[in-house]
N, CA, C and O atoms as CSV, one atom per row, in Angstrom:
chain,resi,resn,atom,element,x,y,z
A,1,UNK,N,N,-133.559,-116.596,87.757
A,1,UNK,CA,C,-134.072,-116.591,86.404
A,1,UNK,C,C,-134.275,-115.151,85.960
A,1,UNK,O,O,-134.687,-114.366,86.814
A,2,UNK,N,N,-134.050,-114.734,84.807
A,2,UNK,CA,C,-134.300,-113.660,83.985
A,2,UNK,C,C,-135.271,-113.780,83.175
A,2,UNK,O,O,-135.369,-114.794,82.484
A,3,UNK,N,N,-136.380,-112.533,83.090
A,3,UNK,CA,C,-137.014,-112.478,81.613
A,3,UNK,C,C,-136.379,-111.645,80.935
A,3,UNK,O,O,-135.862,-110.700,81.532
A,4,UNK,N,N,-136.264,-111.743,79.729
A,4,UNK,CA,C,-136.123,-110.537,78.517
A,4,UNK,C,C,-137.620,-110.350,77.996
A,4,UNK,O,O,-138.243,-111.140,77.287
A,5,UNK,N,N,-137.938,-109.465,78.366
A,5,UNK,CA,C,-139.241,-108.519,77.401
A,5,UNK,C,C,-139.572,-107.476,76.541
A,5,UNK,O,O,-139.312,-106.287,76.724
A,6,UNK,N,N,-140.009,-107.845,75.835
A,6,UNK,CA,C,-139.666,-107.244,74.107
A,6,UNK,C,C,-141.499,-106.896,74.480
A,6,UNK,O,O,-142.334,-107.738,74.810
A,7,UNK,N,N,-141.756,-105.123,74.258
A,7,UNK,CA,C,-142.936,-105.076,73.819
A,7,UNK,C,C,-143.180,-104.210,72.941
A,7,UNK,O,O,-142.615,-103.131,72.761
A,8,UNK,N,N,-144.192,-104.768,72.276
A,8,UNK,CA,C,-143.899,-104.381,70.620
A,8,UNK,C,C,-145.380,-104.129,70.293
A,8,UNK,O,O,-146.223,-105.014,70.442
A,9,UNK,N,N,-145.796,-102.396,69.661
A,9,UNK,CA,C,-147.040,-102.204,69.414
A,9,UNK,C,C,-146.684,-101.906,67.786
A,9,UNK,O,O,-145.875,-101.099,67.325
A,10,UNK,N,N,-147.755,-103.033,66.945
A,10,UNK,CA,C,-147.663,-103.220,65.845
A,10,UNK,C,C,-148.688,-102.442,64.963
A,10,UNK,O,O,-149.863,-102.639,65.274
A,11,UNK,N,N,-148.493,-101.721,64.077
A,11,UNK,CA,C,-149.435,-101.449,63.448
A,11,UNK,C,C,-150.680,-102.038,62.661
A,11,UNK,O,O,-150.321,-102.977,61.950
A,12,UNK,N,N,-151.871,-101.798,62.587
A,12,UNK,CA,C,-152.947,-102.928,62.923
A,12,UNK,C,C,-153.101,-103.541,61.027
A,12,UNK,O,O,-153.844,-104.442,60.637
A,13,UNK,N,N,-152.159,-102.713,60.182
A,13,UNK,CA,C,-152.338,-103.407,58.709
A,13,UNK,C,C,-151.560,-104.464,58.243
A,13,UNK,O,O,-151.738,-105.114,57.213
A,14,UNK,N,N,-150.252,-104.645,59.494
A,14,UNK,CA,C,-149.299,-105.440,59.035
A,14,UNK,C,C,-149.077,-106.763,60.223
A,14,UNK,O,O,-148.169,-107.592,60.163
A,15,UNK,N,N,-150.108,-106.705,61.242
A,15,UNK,CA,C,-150.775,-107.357,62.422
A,15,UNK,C,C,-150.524,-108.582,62.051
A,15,UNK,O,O,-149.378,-108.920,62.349
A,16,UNK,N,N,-151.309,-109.602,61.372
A,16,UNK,CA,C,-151.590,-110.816,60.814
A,16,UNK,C,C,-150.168,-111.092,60.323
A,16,UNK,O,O,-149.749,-112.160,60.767
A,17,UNK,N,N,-149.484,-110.578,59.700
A,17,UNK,CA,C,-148.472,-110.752,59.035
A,17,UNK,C,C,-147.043,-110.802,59.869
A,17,UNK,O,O,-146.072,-111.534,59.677
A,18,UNK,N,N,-147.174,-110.155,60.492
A,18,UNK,CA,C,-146.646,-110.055,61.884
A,18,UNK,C,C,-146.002,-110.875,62.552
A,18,UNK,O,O,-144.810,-111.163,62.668
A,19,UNK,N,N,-147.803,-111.529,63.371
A,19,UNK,CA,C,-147.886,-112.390,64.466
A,19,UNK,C,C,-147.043,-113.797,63.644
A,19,UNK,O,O,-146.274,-114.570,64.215
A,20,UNK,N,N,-147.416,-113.847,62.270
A,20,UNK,CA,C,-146.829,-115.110,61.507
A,20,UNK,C,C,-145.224,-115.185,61.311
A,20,UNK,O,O,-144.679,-116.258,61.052
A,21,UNK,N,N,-144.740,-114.375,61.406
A,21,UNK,CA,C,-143.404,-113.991,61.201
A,21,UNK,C,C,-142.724,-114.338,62.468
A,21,UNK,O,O,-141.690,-114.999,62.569
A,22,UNK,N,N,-143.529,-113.739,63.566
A,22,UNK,CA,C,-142.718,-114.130,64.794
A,22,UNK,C,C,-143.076,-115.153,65.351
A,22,UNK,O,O,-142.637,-115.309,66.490
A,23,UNK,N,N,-143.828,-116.039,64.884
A,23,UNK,CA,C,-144.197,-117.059,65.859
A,23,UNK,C,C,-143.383,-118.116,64.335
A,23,UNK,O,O,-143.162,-119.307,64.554
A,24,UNK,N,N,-143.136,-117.703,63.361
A,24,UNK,CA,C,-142.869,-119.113,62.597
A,24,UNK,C,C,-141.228,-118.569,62.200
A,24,UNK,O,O,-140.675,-119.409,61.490
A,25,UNK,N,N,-140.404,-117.440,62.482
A,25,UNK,CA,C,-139.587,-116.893,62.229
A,25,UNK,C,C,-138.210,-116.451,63.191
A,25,UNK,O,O,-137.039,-116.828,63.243
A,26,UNK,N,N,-138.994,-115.497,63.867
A,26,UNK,CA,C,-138.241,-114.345,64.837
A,26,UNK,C,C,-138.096,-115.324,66.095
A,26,UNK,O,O,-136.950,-115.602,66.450
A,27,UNK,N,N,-139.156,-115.853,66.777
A,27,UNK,CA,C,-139.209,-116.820,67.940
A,27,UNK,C,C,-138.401,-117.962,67.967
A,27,UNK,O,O,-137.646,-118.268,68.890
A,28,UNK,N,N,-138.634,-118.774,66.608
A,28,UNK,CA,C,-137.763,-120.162,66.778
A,28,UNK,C,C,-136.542,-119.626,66.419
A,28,UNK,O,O,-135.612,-120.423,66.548
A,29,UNK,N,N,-136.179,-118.275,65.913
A,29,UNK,CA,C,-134.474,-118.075,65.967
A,29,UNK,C,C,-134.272,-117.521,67.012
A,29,UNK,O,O,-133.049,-117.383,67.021
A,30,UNK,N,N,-134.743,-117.018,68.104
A,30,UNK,CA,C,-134.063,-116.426,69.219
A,30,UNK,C,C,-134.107,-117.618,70.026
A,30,UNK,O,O,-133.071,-117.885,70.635
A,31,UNK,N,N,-135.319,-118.565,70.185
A,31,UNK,CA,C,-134.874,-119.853,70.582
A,31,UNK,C,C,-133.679,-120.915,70.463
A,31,UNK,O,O,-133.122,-121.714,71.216
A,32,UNK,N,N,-133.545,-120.405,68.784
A,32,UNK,CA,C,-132.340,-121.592,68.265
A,32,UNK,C,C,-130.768,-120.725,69.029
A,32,UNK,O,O,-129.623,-121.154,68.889
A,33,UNK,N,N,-130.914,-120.255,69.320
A,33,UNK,CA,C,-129.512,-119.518,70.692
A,33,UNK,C,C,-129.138,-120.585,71.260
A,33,UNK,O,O,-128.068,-121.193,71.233
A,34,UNK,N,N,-130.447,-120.834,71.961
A,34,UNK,CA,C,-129.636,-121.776,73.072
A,34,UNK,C,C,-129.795,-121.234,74.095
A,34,UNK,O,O,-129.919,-121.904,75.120
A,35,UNK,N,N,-129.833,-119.972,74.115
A,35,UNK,CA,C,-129.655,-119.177,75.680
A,35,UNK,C,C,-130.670,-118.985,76.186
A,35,UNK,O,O,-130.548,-118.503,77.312
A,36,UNK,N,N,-132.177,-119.230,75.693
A,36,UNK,CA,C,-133.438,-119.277,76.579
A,36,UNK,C,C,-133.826,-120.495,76.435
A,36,UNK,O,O,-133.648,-121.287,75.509
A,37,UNK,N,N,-134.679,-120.643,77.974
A,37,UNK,CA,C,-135.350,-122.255,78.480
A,37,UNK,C,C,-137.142,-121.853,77.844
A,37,UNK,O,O,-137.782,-122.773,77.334
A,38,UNK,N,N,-137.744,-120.504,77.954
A,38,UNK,CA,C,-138.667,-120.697,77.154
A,38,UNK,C,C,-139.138,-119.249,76.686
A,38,UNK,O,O,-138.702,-118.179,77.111
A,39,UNK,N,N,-140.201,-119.459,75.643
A,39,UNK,CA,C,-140.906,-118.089,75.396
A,39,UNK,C,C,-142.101,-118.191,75.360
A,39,UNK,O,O,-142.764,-119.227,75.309
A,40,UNK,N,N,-142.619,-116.592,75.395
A,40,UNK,CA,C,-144.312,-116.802,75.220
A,40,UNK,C,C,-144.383,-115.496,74.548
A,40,UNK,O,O,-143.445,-114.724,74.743
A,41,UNK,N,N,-145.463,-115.088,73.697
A,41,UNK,CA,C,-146.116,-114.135,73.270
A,41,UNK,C,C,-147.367,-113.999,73.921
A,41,UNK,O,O,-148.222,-114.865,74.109
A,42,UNK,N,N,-147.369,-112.393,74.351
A,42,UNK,CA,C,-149.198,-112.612,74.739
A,42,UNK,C,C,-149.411,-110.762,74.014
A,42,UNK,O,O,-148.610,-109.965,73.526
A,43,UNK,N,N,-150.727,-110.725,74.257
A,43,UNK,CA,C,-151.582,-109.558,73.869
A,43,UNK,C,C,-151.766,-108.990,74.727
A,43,UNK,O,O,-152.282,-109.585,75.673
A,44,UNK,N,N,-151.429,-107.439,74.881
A,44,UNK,CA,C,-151.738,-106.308,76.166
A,44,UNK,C,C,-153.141,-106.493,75.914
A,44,UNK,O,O,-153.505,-107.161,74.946
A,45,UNK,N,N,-153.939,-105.973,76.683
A,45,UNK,CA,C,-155.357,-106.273,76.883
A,45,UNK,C,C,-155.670,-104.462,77.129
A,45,UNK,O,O,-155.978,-103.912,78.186
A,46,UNK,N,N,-155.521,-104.003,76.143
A,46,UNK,CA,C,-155.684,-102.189,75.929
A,46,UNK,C,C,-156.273,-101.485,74.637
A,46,UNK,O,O,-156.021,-101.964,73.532
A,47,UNK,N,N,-156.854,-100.645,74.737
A,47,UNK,CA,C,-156.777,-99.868,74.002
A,47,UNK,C,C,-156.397,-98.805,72.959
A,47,UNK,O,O,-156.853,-97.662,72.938
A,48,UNK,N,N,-155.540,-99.302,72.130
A,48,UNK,CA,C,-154.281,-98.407,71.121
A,48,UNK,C,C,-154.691,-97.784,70.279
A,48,UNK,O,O,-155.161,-98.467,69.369
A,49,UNK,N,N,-154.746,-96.578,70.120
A,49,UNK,CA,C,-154.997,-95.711,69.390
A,49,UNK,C,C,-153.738,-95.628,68.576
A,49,UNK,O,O,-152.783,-94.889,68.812
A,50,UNK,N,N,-153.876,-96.588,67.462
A,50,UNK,CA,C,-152.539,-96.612,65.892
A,50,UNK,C,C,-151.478,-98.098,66.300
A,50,UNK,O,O,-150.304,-98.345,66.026
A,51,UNK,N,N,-152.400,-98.778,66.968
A,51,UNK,CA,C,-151.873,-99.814,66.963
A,51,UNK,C,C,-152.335,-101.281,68.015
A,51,UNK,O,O,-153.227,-101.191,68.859
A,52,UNK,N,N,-151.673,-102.374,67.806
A,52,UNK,CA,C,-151.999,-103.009,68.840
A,52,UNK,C,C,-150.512,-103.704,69.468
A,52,UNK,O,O,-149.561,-104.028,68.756
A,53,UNK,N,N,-150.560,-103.816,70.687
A,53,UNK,CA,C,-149.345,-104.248,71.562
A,53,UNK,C,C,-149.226,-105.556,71.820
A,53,UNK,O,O,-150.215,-106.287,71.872
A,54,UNK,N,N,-148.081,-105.956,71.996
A,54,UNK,CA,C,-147.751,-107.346,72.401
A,54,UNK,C,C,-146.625,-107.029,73.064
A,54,UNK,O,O,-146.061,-105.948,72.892
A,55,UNK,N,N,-146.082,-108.189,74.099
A,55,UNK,CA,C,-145.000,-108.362,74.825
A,55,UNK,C,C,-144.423,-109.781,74.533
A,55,UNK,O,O,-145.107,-110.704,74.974
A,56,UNK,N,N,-143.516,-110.047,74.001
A,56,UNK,CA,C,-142.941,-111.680,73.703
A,56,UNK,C,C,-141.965,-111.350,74.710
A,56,UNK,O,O,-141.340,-110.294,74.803
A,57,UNK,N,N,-141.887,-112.548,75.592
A,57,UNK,CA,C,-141.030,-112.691,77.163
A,57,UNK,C,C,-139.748,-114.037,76.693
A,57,UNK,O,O,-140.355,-114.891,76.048
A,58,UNK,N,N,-138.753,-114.288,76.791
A,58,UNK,CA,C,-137.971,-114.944,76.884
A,58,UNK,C,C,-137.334,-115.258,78.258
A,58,UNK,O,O,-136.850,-114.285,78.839
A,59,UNK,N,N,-137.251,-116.539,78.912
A,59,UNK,CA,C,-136.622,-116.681,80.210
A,59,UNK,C,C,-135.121,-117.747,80.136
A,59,UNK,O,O,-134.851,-118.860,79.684
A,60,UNK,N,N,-134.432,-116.696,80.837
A,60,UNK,CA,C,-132.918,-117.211,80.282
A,60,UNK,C,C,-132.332,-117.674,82.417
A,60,UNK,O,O,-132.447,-117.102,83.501
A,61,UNK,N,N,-131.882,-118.676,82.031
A,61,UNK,CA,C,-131.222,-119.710,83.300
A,61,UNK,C,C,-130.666,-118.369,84.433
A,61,UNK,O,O,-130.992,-118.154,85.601
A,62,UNK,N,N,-129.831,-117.721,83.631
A,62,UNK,CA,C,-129.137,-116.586,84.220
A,62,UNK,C,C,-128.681,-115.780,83.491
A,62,UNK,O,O,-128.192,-116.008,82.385
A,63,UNK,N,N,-128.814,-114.488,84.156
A,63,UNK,CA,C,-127.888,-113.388,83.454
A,63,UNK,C,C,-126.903,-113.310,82.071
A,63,UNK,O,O,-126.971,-112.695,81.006
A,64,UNK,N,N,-126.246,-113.975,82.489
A,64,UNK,CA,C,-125.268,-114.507,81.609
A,64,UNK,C,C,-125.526,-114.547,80.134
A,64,UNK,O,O,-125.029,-113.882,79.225
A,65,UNK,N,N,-126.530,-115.601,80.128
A,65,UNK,CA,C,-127.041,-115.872,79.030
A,65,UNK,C,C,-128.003,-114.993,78.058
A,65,UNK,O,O,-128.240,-115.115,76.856
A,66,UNK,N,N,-128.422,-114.156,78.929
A,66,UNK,CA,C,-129.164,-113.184,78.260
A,66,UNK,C,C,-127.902,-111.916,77.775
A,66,UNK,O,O,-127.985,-111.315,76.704
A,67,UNK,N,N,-127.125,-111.755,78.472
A,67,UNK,CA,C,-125.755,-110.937,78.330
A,67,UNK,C,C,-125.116,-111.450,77.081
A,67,UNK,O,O,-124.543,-110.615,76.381
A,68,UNK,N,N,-125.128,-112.771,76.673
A,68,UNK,CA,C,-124.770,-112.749,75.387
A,68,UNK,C,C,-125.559,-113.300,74.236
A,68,UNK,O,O,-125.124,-113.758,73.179
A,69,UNK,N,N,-126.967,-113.154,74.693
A,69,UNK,CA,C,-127.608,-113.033,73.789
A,69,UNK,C,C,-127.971,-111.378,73.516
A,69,UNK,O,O,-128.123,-111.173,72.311
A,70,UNK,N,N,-128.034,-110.938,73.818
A,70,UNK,CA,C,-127.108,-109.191,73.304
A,70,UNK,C,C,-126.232,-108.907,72.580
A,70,UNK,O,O,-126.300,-108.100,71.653
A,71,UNK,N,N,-124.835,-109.847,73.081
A,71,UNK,CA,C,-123.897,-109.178,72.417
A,71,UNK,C,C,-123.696,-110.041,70.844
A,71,UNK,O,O,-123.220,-109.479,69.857
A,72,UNK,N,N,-124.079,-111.242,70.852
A,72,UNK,CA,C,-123.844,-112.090,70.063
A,72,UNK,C,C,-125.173,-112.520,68.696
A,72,UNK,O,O,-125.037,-113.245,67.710
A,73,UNK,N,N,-126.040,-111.961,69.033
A,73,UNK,CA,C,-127.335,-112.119,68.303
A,73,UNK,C,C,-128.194,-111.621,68.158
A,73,UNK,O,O,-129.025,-111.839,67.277
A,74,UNK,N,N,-128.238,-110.422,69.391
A,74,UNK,CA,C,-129.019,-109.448,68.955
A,74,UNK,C,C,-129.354,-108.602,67.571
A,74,UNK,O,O,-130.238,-108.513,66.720
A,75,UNK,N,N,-128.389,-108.181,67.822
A,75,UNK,CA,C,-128.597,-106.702,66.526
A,75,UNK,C,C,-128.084,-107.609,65.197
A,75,UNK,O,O,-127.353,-106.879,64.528
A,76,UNK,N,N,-128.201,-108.837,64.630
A,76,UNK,CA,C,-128.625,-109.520,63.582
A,76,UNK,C,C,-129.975,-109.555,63.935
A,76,UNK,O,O,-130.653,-108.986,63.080
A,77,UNK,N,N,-130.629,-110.005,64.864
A,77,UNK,CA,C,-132.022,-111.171,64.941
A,77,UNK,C,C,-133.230,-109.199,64.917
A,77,UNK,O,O,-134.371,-109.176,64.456
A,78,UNK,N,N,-132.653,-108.152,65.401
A,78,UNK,CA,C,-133.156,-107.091,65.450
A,78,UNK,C,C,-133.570,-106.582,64.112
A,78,UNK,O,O,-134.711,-106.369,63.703
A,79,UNK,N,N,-132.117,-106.385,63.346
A,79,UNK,CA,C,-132.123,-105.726,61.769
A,79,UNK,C,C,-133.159,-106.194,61.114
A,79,UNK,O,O,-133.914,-105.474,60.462
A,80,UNK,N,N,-133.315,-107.827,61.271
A,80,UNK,CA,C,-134.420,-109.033,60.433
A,80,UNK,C,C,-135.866,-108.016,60.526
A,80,UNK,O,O,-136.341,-107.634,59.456
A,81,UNK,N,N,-136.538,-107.597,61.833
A,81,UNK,CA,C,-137.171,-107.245,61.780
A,81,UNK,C,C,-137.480,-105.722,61.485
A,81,UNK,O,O,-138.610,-105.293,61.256
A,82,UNK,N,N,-136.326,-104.964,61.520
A,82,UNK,CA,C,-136.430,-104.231,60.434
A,82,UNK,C,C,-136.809,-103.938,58.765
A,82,UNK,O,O,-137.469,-103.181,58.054
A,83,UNK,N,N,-135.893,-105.105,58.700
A,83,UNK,CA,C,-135.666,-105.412,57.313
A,83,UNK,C,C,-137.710,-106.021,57.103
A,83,UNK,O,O,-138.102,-106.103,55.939
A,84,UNK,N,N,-138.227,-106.194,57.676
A,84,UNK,CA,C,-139.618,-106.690,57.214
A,84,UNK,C,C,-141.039,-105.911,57.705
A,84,UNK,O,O,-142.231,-105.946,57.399
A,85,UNK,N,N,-140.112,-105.138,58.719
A,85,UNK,CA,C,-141.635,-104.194,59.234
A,85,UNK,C,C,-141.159,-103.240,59.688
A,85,UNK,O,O,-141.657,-102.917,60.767
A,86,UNK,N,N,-139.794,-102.150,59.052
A,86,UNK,CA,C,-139.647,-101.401,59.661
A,86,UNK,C,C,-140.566,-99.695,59.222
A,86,UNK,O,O,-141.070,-99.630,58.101
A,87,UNK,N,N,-140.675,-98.612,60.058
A,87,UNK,CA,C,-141.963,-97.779,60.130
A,87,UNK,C,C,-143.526,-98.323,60.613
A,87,UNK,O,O,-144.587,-97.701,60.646
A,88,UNK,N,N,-143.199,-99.811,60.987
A,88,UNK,CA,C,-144.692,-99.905,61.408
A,88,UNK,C,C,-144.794,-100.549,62.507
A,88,UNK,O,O,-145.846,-101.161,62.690
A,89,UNK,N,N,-143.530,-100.607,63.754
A,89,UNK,CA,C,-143.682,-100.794,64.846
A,89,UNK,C,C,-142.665,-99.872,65.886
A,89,UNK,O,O,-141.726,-99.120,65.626
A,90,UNK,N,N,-143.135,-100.179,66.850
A,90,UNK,CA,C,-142.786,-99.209,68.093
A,90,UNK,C,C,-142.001,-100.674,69.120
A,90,UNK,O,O,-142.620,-101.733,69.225
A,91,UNK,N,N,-140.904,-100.515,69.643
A,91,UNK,CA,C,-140.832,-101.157,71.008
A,91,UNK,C,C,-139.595,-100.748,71.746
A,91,UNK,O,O,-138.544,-100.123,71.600
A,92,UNK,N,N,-140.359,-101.510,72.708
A,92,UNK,CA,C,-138.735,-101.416,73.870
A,92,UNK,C,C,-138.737,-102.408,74.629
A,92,UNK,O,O,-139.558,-103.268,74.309
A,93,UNK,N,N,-137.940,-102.683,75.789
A,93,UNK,CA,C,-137.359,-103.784,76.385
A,93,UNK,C,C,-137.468,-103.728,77.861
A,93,UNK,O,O,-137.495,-102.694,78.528
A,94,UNK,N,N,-137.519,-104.746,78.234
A,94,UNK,CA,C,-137.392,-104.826,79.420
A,94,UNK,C,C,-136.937,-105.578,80.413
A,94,UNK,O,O,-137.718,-106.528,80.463
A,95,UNK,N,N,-135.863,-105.747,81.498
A,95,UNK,CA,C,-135.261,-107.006,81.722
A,95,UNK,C,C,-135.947,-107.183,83.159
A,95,UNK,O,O,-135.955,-106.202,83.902
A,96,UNK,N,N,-136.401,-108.129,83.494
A,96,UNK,CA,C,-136.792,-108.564,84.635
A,96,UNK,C,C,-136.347,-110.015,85.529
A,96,UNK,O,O,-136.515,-111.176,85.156
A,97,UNK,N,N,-135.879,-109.650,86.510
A,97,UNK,CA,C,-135.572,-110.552,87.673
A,97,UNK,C,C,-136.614,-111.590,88.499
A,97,UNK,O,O,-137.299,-111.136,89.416
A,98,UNK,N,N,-136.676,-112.756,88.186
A,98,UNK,CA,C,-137.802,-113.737,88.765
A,98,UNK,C,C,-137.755,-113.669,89.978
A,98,UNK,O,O,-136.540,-113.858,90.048
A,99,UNK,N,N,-138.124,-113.531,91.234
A,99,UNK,CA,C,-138.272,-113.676,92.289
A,99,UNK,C,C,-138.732,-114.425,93.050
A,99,UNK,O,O,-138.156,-114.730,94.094
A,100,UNK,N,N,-139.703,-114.820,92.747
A,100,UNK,CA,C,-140.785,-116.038,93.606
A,100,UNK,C,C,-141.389,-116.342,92.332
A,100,UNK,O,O,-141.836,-115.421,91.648
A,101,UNK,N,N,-141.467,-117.946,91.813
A,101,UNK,CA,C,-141.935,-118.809,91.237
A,101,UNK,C,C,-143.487,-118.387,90.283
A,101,UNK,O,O,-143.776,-118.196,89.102
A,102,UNK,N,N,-144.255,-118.392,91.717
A,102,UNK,CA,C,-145.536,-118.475,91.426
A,102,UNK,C,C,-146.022,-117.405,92.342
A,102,UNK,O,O,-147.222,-117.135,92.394
C-alpha cells in the first residue's frame, strides 16, 4: 500500500473556507479517480507562526495507481486549487510506503 501526502499550511483568513472546499470539493474529486481506497484529513498539532497545517493522506492499492494519478489528474485537480487560494498556501508532498498494518 501507498500513501500520497499532501501537507498543506493554510493561511489562518482563508482556513474555514478552505477546510470546506476540500472536504466538499478537492477530496471527493481526487476520490472520484478511482485510484485511491481511502482518505483522511487531519490537523498538525503545532504551532504556526502565519498559518495553520494540515496533511490530507490518500492510500492507493499500489504504486501504480498513484503513478497515474500524477500523470493523469494531477496538475488539473492542483491548478483548481490555485485557481481558489492561490498566495495563501504553502505545501508539499510526500509518498510513503505502508509497511506493517498497525
Amino acid at each position: 500500500m501507498i500513501v500520497y501526502n499532501v501537507t498543506v499550511n493554510i493561511d489562518a483568513d482563508v482556513q474555514e473556507r478552505w477546510i470546506e472546499w476540500m472536504k466538499e470539493v478537492h477530496i471527493p474529486d481526487v476520490m472520484a479517480t478511482g485510484l485511491f481506497l481511502e482518505s483522511r484529513m487531519l490537523r498538525v498539532l503545532a504551532d504556526d507562526e502565519g498559518g495553520i497545517t494540515y496533511a490530507i493522506q490518500y492510500t492507493a492499492a499500489e504504486m501504480d495507481h498513484y503513478e497515474r494519478y500524477r500523470a493523469e489528474h494531477a496538475p488539473r485537480l492542483q491548478v483548481e486549487m490555485m485557481k481558489h487560494f492561490d498566495g495563501k498556501f504553502a505545501a508539499f508532498r510526500t509518498l510513503l510506503e505502508v509497511i506493517h498494518p498497525r
